[in-house]
CHARMM internal coordinates of N, CA and C (Angstrom, degrees):
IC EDIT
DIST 1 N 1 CA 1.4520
DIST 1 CA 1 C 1.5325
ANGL 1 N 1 CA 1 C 108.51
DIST 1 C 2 N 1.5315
ANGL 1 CA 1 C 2 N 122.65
DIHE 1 N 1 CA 1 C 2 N 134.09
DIST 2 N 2 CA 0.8822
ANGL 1 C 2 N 2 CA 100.96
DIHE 1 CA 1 C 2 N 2 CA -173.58
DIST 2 CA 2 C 1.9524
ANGL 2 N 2 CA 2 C 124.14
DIHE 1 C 2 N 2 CA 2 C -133.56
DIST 2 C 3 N 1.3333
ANGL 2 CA 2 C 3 N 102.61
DIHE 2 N 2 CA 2 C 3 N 77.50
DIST 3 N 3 CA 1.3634
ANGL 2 C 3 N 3 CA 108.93
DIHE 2 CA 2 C 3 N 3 CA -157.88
DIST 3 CA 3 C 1.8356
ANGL 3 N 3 CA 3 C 114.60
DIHE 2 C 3 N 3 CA 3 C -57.21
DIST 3 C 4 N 1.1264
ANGL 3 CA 3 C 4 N 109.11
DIHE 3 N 3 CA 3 C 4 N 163.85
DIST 4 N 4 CA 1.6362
ANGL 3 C 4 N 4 CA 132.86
DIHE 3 CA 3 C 4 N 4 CA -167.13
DIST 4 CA 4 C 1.1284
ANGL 4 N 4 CA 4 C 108.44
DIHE 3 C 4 N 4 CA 4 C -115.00
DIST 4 C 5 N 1.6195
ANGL 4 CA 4 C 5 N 110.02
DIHE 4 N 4 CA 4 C 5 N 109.83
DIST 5 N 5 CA 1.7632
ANGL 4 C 5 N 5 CA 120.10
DIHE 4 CA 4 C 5 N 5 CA 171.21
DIST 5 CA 5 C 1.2935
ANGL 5 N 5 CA 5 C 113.94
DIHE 4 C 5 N 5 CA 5 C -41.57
DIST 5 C 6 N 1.4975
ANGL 5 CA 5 C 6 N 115.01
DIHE 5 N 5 CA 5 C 6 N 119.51
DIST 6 N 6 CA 1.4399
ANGL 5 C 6 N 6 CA 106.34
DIHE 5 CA 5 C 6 N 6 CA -169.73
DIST 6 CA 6 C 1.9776
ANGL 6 N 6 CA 6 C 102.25
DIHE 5 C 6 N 6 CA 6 C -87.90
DIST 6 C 7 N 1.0083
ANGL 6 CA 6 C 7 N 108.90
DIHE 6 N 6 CA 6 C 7 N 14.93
DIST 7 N 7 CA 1.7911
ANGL 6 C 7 N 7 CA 116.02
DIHE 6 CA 6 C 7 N 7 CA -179.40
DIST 7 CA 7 C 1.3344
ANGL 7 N 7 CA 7 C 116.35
DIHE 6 C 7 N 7 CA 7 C -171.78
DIST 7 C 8 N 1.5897
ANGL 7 CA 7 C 8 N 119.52
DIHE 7 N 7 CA 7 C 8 N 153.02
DIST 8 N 8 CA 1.0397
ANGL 7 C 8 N 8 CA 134.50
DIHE 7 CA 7 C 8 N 8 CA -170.18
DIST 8 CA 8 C 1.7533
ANGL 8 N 8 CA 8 C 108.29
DIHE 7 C 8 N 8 CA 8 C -77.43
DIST 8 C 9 N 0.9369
ANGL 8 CA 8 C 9 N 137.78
DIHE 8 N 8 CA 8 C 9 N 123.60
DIST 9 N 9 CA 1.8411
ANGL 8 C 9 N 9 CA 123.07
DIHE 8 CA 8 C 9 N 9 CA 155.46
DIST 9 CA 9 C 1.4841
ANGL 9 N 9 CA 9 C 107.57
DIHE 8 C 9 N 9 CA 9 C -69.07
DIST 9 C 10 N 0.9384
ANGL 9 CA 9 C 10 N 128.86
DIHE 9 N 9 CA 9 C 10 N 138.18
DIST 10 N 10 CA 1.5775
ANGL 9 C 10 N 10 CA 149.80
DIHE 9 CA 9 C 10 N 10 CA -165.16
DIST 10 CA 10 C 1.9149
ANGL 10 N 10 CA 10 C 113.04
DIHE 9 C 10 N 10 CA 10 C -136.59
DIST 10 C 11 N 0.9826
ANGL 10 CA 10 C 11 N 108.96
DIHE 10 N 10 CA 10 C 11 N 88.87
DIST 11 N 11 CA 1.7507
ANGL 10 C 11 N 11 CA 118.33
DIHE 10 CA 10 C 11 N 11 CA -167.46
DIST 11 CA 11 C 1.7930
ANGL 11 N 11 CA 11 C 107.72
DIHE 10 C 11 N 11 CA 11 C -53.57
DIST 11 C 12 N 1.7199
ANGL 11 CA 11 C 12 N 93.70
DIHE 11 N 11 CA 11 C 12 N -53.68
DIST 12 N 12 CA 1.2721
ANGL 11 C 12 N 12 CA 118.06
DIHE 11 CA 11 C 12 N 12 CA -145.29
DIST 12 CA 12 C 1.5241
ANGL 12 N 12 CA 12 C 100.94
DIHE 11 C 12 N 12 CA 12 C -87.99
DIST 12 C 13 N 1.0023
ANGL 12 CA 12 C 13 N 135.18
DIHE 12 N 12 CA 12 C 13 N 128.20
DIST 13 N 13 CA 1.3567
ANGL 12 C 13 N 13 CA 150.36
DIHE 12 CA 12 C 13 N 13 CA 130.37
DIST 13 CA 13 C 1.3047
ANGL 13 N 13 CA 13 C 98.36
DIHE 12 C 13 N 13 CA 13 C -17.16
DIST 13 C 14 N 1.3408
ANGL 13 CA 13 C 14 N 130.59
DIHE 13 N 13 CA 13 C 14 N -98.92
DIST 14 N 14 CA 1.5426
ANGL 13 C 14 N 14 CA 129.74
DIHE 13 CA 13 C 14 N 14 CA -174.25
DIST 14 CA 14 C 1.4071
ANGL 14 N 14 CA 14 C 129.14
DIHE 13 C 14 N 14 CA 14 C -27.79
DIST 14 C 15 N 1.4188
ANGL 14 CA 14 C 15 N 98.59
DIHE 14 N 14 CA 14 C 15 N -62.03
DIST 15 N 15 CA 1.4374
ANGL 14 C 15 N 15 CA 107.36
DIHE 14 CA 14 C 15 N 15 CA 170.90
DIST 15 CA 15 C 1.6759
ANGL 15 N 15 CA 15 C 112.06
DIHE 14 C 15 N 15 CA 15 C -40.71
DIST 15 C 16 N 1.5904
ANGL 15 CA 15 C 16 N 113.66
DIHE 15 N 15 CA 15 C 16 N -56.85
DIST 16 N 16 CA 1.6807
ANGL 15 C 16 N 16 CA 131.18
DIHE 15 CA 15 C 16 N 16 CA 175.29
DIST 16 CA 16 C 1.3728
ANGL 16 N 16 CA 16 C 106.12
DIHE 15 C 16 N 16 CA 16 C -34.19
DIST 16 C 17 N 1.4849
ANGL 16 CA 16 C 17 N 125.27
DIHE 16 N 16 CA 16 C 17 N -37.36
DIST 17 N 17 CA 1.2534
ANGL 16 C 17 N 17 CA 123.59
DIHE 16 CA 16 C 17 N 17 CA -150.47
DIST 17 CA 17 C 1.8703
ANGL 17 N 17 CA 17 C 85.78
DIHE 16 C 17 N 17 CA 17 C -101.92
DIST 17 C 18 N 1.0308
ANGL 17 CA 17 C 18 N 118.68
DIHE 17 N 17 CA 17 C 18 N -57.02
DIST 18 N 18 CA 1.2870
ANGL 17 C 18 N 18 CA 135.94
DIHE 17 CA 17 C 18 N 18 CA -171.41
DIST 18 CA 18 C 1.8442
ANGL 18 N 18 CA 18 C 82.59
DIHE 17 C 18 N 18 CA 18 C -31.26
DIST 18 C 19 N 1.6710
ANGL 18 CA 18 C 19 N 104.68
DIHE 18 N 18 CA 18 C 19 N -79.25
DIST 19 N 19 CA 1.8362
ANGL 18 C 19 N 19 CA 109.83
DIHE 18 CA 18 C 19 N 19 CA -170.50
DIST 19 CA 19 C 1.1387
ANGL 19 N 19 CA 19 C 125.58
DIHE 18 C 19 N 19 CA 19 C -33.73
DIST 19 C 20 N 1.8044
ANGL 19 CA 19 C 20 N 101.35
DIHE 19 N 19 CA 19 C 20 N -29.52
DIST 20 N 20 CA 1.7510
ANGL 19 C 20 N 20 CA 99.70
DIHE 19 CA 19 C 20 N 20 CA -163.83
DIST 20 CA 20 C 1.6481
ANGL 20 N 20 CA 20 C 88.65
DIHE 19 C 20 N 20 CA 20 C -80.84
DIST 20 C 21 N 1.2513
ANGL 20 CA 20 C 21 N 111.63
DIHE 20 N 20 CA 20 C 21 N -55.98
DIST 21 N 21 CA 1.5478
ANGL 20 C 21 N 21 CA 120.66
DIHE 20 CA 20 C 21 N 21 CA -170.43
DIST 21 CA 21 C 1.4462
ANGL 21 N 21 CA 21 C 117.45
DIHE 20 C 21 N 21 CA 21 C -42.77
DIST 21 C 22 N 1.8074
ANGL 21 CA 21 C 22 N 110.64
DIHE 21 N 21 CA 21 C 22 N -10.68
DIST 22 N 22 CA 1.2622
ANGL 21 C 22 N 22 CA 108.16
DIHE 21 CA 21 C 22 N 22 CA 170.31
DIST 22 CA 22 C 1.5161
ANGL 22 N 22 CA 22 C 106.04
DIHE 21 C 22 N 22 CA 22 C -115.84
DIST 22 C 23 N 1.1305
ANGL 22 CA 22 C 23 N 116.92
DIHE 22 N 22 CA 22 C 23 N 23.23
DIST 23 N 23 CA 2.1609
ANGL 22 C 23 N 23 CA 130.66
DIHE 22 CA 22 C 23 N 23 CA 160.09
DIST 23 CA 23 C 1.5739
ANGL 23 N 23 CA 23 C 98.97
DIHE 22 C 23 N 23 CA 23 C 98.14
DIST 23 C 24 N 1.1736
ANGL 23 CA 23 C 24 N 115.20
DIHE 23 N 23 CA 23 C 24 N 13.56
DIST 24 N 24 CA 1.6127
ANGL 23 C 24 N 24 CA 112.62
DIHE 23 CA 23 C 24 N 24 CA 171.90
DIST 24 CA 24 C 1.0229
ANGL 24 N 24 CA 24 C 111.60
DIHE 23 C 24 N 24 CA 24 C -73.29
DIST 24 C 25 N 1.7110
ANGL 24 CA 24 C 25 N 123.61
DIHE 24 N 24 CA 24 C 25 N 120.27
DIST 25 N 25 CA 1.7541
ANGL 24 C 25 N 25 CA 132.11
DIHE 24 CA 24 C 25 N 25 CA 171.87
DIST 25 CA 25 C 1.3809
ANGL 25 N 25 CA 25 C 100.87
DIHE 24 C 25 N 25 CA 25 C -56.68
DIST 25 C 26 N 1.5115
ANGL 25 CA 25 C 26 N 127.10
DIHE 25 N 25 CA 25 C 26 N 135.44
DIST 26 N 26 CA 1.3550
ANGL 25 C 26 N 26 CA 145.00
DIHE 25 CA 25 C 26 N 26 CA 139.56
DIST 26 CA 26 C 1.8615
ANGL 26 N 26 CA 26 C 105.02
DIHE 25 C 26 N 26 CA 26 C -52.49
DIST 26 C 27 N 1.2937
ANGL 26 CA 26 C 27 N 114.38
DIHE 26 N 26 CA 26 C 27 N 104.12
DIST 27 N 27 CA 1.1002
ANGL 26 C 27 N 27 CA 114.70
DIHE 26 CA 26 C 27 N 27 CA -157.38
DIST 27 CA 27 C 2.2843
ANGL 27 N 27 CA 27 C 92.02
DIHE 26 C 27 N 27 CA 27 C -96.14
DIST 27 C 28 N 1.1821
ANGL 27 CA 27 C 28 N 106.94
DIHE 27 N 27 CA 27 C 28 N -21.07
DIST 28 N 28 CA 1.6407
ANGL 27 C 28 N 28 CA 115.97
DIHE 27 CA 27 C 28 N 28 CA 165.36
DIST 28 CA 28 C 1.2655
ANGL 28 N 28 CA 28 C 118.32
DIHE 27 C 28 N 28 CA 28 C 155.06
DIST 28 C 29 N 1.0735
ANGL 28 CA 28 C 29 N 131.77
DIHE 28 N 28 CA 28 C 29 N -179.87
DIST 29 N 29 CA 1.4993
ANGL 28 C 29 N 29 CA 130.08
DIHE 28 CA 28 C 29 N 29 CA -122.98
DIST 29 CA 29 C 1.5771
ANGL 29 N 29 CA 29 C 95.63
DIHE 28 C 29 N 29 CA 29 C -158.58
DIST 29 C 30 N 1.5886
ANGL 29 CA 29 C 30 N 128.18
DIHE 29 N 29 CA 29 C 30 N 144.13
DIST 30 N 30 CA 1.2793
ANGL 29 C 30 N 30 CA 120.90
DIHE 29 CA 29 C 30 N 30 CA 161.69
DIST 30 CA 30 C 1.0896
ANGL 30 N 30 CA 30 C 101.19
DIHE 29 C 30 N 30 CA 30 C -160.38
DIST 30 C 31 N 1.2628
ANGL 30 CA 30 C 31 N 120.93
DIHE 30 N 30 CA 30 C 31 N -177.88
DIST 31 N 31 CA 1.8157
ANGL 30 C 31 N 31 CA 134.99
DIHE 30 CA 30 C 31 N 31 CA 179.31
DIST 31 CA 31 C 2.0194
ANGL 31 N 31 CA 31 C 94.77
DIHE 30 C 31 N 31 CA 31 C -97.56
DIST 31 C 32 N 1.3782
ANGL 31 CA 31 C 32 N 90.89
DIHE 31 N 31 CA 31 C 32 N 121.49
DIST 32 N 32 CA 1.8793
ANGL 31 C 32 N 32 CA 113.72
DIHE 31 CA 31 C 32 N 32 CA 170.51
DIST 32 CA 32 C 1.8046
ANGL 32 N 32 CA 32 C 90.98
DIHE 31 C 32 N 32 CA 32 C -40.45
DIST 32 C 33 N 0.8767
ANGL 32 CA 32 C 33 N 105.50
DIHE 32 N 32 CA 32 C 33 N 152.24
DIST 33 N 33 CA 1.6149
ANGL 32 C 33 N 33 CA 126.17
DIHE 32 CA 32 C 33 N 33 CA 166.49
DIST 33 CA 33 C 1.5711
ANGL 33 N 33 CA 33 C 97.50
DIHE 32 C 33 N 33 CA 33 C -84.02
DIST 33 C 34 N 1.1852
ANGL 33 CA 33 C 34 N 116.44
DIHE 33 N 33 CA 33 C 34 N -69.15
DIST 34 N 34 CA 1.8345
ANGL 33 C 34 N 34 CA 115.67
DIHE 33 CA 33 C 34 N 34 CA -161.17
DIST 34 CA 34 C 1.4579
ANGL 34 N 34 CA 34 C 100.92
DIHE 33 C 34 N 34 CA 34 C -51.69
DIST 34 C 35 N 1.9160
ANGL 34 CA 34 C 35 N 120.64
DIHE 34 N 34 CA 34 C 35 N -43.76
DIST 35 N 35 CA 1.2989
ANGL 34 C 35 N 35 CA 111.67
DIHE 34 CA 34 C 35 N 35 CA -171.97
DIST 35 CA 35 C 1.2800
ANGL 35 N 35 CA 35 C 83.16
DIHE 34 C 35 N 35 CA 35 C -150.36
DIST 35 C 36 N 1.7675
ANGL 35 CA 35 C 36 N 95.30
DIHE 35 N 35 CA 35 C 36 N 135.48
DIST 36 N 36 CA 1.2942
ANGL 35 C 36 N 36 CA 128.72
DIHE 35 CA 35 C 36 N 36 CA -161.52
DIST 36 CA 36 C 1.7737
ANGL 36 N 36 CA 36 C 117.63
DIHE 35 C 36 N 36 CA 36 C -76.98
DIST 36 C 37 N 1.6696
ANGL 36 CA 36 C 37 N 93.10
DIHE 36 N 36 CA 36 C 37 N -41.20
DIST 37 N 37 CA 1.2357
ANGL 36 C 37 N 37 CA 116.38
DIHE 36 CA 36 C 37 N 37 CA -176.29
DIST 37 CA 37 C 1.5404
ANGL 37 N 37 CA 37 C 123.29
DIHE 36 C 37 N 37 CA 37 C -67.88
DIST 37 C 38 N 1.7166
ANGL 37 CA 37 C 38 N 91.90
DIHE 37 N 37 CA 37 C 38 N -11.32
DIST 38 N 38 CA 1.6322
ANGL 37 C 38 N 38 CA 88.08
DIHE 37 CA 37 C 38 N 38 CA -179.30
DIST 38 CA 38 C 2.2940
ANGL 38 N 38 CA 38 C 100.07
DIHE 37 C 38 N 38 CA 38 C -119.41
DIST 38 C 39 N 1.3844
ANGL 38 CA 38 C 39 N 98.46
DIHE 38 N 38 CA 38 C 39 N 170.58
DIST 39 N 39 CA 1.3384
ANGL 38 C 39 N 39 CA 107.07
DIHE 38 CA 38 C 39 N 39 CA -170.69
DIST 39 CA 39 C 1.8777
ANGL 39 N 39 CA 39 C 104.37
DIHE 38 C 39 N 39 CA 39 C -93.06
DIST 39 C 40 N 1.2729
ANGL 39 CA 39 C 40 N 118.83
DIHE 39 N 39 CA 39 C 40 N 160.85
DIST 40 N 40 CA 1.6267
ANGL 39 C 40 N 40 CA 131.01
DIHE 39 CA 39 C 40 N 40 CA 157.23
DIST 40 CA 40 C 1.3512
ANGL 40 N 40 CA 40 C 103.59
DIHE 39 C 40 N 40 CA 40 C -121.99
DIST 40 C 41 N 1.3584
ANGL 40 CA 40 C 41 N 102.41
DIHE 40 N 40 CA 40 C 41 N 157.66
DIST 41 N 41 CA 1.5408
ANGL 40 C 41 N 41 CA 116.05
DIHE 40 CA 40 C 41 N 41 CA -173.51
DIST 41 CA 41 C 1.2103
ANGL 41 N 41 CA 41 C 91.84
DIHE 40 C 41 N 41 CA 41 C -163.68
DIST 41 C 42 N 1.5553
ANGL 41 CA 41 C 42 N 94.92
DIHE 41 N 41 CA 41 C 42 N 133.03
DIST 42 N 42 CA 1.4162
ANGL 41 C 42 N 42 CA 146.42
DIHE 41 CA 41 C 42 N 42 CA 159.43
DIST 42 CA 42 C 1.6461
ANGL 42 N 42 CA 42 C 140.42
DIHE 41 C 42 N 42 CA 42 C -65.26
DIST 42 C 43 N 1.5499
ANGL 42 CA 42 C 43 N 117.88
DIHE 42 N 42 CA 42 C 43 N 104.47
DIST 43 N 43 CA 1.7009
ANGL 42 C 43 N 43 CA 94.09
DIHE 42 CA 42 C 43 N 43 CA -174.80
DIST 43 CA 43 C 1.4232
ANGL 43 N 43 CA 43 C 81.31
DIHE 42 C 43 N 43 CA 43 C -129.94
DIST 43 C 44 N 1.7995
ANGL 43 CA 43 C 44 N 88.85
DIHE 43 N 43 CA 43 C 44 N 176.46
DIST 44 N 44 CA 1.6298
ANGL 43 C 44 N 44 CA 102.30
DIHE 43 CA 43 C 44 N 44 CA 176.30
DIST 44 CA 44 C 1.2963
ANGL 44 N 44 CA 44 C 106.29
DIHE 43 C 44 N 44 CA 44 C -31.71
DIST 44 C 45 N 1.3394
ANGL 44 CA 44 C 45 N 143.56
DIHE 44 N 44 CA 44 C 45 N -164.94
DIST 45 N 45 CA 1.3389
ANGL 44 C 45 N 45 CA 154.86
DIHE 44 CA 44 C 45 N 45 CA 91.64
DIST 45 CA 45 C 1.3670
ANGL 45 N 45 CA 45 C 102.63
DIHE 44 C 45 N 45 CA 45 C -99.91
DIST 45 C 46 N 2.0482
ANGL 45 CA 45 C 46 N 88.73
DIHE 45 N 45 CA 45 C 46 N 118.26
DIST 46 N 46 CA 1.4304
ANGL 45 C 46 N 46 CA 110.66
DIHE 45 CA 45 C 46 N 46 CA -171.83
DIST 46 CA 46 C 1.5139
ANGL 46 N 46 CA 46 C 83.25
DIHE 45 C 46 N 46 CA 46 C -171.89
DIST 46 C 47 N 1.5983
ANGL 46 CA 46 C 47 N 98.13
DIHE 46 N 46 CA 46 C 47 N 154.52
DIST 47 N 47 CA 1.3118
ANGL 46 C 47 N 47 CA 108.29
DIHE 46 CA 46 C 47 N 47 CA -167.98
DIST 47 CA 47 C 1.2106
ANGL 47 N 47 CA 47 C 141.73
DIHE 46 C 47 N 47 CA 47 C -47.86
DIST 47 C 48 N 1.4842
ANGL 47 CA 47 C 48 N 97.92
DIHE 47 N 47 CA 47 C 48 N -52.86
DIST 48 N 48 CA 1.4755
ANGL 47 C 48 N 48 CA 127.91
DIHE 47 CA 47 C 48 N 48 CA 145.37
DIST 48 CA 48 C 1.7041
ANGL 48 N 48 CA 48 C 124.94
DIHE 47 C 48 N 48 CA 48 C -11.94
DIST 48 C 49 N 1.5099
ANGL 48 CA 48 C 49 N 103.15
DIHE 48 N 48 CA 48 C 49 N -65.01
DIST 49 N 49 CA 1.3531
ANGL 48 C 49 N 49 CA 102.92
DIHE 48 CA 48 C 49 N 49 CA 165.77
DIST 49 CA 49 C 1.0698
ANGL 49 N 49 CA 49 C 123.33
DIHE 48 C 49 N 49 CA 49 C -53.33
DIST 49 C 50 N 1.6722
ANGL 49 CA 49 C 50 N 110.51
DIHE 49 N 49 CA 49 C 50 N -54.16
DIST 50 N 50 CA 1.4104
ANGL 49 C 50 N 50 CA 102.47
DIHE 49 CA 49 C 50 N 50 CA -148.77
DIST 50 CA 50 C 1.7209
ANGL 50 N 50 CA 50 C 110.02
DIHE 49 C 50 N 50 CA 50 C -74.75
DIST 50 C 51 N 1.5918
ANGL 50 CA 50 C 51 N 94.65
DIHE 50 N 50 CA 50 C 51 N -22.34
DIST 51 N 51 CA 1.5807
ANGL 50 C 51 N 51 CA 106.45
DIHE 50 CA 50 C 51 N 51 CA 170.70
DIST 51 CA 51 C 1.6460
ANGL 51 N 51 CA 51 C 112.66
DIHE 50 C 51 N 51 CA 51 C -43.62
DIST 51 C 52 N 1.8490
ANGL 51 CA 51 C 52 N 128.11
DIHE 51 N 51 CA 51 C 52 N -50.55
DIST 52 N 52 CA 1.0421
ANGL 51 C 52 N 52 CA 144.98
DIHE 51 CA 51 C 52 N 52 CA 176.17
DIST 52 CA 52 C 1.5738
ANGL 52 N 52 CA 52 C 124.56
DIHE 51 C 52 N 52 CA 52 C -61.25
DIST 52 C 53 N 1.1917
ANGL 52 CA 52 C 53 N 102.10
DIHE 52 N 52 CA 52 C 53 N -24.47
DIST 53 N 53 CA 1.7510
ANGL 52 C 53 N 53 CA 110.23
DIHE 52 CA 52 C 53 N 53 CA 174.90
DIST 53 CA 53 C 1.3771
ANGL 53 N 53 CA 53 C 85.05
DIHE 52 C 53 N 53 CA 53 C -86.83
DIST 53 C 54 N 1.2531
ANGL 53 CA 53 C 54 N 135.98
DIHE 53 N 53 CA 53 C 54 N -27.96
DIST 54 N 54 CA 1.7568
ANGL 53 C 54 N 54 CA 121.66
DIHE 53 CA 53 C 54 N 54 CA -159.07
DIST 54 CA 54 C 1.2741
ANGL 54 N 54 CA 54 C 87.68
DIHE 53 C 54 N 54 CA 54 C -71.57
DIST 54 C 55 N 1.1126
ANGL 54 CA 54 C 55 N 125.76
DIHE 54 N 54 CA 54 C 55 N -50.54
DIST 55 N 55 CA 1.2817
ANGL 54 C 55 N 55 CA 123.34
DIHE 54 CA 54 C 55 N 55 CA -138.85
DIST 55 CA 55 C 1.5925
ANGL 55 N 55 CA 55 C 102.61
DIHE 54 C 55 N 55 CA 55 C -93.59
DIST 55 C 56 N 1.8629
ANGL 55 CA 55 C 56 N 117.07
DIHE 55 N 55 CA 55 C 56 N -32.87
DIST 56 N 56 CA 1.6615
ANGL 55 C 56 N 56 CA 115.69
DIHE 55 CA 55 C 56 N 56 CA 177.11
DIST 56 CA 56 C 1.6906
ANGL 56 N 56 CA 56 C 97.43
DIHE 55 C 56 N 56 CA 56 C -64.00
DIST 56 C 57 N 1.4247
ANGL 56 CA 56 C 57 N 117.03
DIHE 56 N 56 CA 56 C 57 N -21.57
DIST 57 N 57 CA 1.4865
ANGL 56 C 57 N 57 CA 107.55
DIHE 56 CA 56 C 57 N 57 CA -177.47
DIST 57 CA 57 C 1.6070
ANGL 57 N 57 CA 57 C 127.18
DIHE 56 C 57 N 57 CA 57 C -69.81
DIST 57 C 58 N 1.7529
ANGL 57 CA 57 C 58 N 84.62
DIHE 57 N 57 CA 57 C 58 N -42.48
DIST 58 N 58 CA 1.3144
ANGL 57 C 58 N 58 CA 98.02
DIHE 57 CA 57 C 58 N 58 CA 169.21
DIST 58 CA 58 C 1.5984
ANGL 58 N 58 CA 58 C 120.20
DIHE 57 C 58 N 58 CA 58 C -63.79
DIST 58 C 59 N 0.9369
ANGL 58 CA 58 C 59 N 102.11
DIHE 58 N 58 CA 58 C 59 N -37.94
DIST 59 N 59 CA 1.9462
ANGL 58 C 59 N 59 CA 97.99
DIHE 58 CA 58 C 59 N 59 CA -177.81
DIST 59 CA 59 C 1.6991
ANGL 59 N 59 CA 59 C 118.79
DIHE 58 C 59 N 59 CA 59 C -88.79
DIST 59 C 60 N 1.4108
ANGL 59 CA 59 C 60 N 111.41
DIHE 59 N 59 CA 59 C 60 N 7.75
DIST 60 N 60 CA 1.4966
ANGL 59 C 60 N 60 CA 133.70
DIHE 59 CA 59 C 60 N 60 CA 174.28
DIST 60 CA 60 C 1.8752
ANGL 60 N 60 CA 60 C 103.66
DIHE 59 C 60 N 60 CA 60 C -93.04
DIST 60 C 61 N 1.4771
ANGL 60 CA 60 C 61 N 127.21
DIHE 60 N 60 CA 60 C 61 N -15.92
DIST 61 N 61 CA 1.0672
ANGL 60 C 61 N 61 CA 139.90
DIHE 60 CA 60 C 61 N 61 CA -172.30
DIST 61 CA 61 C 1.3613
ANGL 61 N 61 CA 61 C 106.20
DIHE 60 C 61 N 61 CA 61 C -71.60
END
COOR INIT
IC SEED 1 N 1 CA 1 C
IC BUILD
């Protein structure tokens, strides 16, 4: 069976800001397990995004 991530994990703060700043919903938000002190964030996983991290990755190179 083969189920479909219904959302992206998102590490970075920057990157987060980068998605919204390009109309991507913050789909929710939590405290990292490994380290407490910092946040994870959540977006669709949908094409769109992942197309947009390709590309904030690519121009971070």
């Amino acid at each position: 069976m083969n189920r479909e991530k219904k959302s992206v994990t998102v590490f970075s703060q920057d990157l987060c800001a980068r998605l919204m700043l390009k109309g991507h919903r913050l789909q929710g938000m939590a405290a990292d397990r490994r380290y407490p002190e910092r946040n994870v964030f959540f977006f669709r996983n949908d094409a769109l995004v992942l197309a947009d991290i390709a590309e904030i990755a690519q121009k971070n190179k």
